[in-house]
C-alpha positions as CSV (number, residue, x, y, z in Angstrom):
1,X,126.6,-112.9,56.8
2,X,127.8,-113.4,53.1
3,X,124.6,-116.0,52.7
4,X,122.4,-113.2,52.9
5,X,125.0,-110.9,50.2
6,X,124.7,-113.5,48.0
7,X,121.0,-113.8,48.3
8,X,121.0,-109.6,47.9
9,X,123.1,-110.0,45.1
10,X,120.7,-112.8,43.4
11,X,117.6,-110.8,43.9
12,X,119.4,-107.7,42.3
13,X,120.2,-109.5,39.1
14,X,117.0,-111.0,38.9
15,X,114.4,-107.7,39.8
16,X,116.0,-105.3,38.7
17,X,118.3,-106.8,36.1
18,X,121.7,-105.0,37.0
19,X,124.9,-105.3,35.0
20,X,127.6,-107.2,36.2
21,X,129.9,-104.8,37.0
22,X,127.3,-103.4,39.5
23,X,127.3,-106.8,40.9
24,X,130.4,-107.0,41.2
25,X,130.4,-102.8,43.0
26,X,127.7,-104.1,45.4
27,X,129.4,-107.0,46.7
28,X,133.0,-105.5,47.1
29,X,131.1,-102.4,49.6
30,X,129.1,-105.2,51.4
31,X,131.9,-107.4,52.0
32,X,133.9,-104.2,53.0
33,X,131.2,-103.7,55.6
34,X,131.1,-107.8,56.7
35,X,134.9,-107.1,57.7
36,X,134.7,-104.0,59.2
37,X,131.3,-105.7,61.8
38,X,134.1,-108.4,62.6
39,X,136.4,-106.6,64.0
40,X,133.3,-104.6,66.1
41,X,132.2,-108.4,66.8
42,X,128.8,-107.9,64.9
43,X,128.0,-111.5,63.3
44,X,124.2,-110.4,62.5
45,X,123.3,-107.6,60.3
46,X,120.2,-107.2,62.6
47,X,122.5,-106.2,65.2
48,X,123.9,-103.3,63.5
49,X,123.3,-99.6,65.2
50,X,123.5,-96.4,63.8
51,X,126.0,-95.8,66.2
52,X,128.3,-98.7,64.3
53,X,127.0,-97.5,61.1
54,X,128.5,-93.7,62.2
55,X,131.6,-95.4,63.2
56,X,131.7,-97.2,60.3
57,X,131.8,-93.9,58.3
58,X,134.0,-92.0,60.2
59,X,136.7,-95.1,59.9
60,X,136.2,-94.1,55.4
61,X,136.2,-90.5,55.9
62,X,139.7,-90.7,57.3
63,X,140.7,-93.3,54.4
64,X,138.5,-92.5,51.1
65,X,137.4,-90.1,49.0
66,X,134.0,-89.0,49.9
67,X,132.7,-90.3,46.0
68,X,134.2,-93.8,47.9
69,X,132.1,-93.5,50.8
70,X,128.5,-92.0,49.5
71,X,128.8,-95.2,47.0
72,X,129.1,-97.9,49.6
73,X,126.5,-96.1,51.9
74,X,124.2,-96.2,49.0
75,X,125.2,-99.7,48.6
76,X,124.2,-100.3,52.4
77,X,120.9,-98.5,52.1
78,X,119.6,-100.6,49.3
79,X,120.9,-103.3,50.9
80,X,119.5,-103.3,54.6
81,X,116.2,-102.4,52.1
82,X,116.3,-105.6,51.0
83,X,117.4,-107.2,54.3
84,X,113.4,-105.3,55.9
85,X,111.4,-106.1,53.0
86,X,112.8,-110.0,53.4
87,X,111.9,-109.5,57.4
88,X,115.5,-110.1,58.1
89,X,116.1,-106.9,60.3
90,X,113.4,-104.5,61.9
91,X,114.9,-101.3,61.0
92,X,117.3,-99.8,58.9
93,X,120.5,-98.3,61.0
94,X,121.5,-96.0,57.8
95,X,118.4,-94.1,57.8
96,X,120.0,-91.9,60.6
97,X,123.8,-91.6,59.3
98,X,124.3,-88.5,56.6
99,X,125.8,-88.8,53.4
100,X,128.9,-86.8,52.8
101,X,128.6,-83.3,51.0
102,X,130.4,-84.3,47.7
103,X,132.8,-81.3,46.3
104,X,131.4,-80.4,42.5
105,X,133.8,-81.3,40.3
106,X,133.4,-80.4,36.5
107,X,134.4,-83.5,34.3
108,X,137.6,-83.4,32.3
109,X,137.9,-83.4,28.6
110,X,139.7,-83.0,25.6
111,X,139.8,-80.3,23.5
112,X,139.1,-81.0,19.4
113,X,143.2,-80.6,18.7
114,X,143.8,-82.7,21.8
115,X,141.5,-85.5,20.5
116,X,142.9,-85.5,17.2
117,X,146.2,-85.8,18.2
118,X,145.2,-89.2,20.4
119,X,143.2,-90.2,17.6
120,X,145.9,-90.6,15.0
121,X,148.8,-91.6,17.9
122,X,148.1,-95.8,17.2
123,X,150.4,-97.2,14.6
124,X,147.9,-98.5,12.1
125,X,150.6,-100.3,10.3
126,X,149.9,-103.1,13.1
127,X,147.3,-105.4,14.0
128,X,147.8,-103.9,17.7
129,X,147.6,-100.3,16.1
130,X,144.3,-101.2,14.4
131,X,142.7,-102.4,17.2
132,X,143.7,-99.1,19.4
133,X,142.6,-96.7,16.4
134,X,139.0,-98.7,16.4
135,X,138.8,-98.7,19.8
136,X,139.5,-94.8,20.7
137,X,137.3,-93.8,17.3
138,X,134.3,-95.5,18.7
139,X,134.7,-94.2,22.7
140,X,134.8,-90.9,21.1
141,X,132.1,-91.0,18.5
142,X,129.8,-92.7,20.8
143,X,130.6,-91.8,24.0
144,X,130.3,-95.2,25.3
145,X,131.2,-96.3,28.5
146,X,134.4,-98.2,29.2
147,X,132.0,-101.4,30.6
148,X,129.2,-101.0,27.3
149,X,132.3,-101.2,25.0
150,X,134.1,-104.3,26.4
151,X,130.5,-105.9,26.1
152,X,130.0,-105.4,22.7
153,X,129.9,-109.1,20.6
154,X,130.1,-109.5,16.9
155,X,126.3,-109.6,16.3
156,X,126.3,-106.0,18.0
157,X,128.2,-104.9,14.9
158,X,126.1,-102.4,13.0
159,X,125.9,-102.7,9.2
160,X,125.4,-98.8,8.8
161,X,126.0,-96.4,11.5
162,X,124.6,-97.7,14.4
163,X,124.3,-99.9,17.2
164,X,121.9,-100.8,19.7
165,X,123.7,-100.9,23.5
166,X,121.8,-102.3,26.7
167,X,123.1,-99.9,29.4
168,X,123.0,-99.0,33.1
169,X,120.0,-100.8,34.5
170,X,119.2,-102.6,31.4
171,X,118.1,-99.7,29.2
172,X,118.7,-100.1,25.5
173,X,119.5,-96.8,23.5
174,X,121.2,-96.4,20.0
175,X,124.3,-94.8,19.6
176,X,125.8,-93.5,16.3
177,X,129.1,-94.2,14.9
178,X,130.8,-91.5,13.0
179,X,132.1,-92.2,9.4
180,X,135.7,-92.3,10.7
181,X,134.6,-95.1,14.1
182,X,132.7,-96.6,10.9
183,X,136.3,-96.9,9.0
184,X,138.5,-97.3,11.7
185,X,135.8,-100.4,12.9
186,X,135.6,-102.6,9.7
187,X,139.7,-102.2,9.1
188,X,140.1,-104.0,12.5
189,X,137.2,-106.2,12.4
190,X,138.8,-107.2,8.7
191,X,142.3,-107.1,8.8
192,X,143.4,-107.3,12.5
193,X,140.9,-109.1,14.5
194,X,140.8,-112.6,13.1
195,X,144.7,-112.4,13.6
196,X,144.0,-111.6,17.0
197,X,142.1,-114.2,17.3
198,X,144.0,-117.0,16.1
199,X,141.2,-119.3,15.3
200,X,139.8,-119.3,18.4
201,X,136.1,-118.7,19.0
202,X,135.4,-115.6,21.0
203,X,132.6,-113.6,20.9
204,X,133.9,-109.7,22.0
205,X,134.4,-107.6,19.8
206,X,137.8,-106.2,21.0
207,X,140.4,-108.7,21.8
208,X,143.8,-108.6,23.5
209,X,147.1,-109.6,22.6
210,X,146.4,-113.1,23.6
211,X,143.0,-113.7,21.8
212,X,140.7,-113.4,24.7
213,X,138.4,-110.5,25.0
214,X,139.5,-107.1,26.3
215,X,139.3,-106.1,29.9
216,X,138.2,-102.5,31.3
217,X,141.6,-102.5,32.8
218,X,142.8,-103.6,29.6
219,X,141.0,-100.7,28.2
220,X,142.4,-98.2,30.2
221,X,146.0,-99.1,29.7
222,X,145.4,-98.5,26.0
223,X,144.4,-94.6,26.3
224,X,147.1,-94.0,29.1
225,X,149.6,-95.7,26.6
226,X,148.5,-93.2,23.7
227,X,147.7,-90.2,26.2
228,X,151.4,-90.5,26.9
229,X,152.8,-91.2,23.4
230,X,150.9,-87.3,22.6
231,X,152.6,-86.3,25.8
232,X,149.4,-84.7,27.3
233,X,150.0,-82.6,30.5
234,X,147.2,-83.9,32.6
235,X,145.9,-88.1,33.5
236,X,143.1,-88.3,31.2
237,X,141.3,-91.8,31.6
238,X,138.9,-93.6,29.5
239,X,135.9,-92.0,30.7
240,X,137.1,-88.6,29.8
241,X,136.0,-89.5,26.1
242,X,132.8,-89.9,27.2
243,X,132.7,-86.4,28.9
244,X,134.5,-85.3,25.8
245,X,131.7,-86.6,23.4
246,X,129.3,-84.9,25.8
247,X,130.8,-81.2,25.6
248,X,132.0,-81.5,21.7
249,X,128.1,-82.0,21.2
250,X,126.8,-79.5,23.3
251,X,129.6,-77.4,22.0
252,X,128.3,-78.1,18.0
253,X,125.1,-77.0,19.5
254,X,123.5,-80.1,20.5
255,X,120.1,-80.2,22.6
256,X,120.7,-81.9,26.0
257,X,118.0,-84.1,25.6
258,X,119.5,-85.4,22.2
259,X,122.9,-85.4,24.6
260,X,120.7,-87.2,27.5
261,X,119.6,-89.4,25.0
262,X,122.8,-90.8,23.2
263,X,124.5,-91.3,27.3
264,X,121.6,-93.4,27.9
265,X,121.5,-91.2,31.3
266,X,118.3,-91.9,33.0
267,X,117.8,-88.7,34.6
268,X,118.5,-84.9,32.5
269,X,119.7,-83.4,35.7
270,X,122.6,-85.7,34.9
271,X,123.3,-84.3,31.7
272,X,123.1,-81.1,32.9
273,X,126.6,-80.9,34.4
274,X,128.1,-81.2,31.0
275,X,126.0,-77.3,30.6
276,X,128.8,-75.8,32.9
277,X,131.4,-77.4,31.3
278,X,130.4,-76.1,27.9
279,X,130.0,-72.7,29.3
280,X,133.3,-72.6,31.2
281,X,135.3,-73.9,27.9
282,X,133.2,-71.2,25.9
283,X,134.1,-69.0,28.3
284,X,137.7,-69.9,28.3
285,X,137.3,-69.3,24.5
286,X,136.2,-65.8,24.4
287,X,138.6,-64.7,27.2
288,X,141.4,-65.8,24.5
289,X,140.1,-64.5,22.1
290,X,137.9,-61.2,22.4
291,X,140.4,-58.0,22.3
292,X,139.1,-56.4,24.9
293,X,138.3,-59.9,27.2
């Protein structure tokens, strides 16, 4: 059964162009499903029912988060897609099996004192410090995510205030760098990375302690390490900058197709979320401060 993942997962790359971290999503969910046939003694995906596929959900439901299990379903969908079109199965067993009603859930963020105070919590007396200050100035001023950052090389480095990203799917949008990211940037590029580096030849633009580019996980240990050091009172991860970026911009009175735009989402109604947000902070706002609120 994995010949006909890896097959999946070669026609993927090559069609549609997906990123490697999608890759990497689509096989974990389809090799989660492989195991989970074994032990109902399925060795063919044609032989899969909706019946199985039902079970198969039920057996998450009890174990994931429903976010968990609508992303490998879709993962199975385009998948036994694939598995028709190549005349490998005759039907598809998910068309029958419902998705699971996913809670709305309004994305955190930081308010402007809030990022402030992370913004100035790395020690730029340090190479290390340098590196963090860069790092959190440009998720915030471009709202990058976590994946588009640790994939940015040294020729992506802009020479005024922008650079040109290749996104989700393989679309290509500029983002802007604020005059601070711009700062913050060319002091680590200039005084901390080459250290970093320690002769070596590598390509990323953010490096680790040990010279070798800079994991997501990586990435994520940095924010937690300065969320904590500013002693915030919630877990605010990487991505949170993003959804910061998103609000601060509506917030400033952005458009949300200039806000569309700089995410590099492909569809507005995803956007659109970041409208409630804005509105329930403004909201928050005017409760605190209007006398009679």
């Amino acid at each position: 059964m994995q010949q006909e993942i890896d097959a999946f997962l070669a026609a993927l790359e090559g069609e549609r162009g997906v990123s490697s971290h999608t890759l990497t999503g689509y096989g974990r969910d389809l090799r989660h499903f492989a195991r989970f046939l074994s032990g109902e003694r399925v060795t063919v995906w044609s032989a899969v029912t909706p019946q199985i596929a039902r079970r198969y959900v039920a057996t998450m439901d009890r174990r994931y988060a429903r976010s968990s299990v609508s992303r490998r379903l879709s993962a199975l969908r385009t998948f036994y897609k694939y598995l028709y079109r190549e005349g490998m199965v005759s039907r598809n067993p998910l068309v029958l099996v419902g998705t699971p009603k996913q809670p709305r859930r309004l994305p955190k963020f930081l308010t402007p004192h809030e990022v402030a105070a992370l913004l100035a919590a790395p020690d730029v007396t340090t190479r290390i410090g340098l590196r963090d200050r860069a790092l959190l100035e440009v998720l915030y001023a471009t709202g990058l995510r976590v994946g588009e950052l640790t994939s940015l090389r040294r020729g992506d480095l802009p020479s005024n205030d922008e650079i040109r990203i290749m996104g989700k799917g393989r679309r290509e949008r500029i983002v802007l760098l604020t005059s601070a990211a711009q700062d913050a940037l060319r002091r680590y590029v200039n005084e901390a990375r080459p250290s970093l580096a320690r002769h070596r030849v590598v390509d990323a633009v953010f490096l680790n302690a040990r010279g070798g580019p800079l994991s997501d996980r990586g990435v994520r240990v940095i924010v937690d390490r300065h969320i904590r050091k500013v002693a915030f009172d919630r877990r605010i991860s990487p991505h949170a900058l993003r959804h910061t970026f998103a609000t601060h911009l509506l917030d400033g009175g952005a458009d949300l197709r200039s806000v569309q735009e700089l995410l590099g989402h492909a569809s507005l109604a995803t956007t659109q979320i970041y409208t409630h947000v804005s509105r329930d902070w403004l909201k928050r706002v005017y409760d605190k401060a209007h006398p009679r609120a």
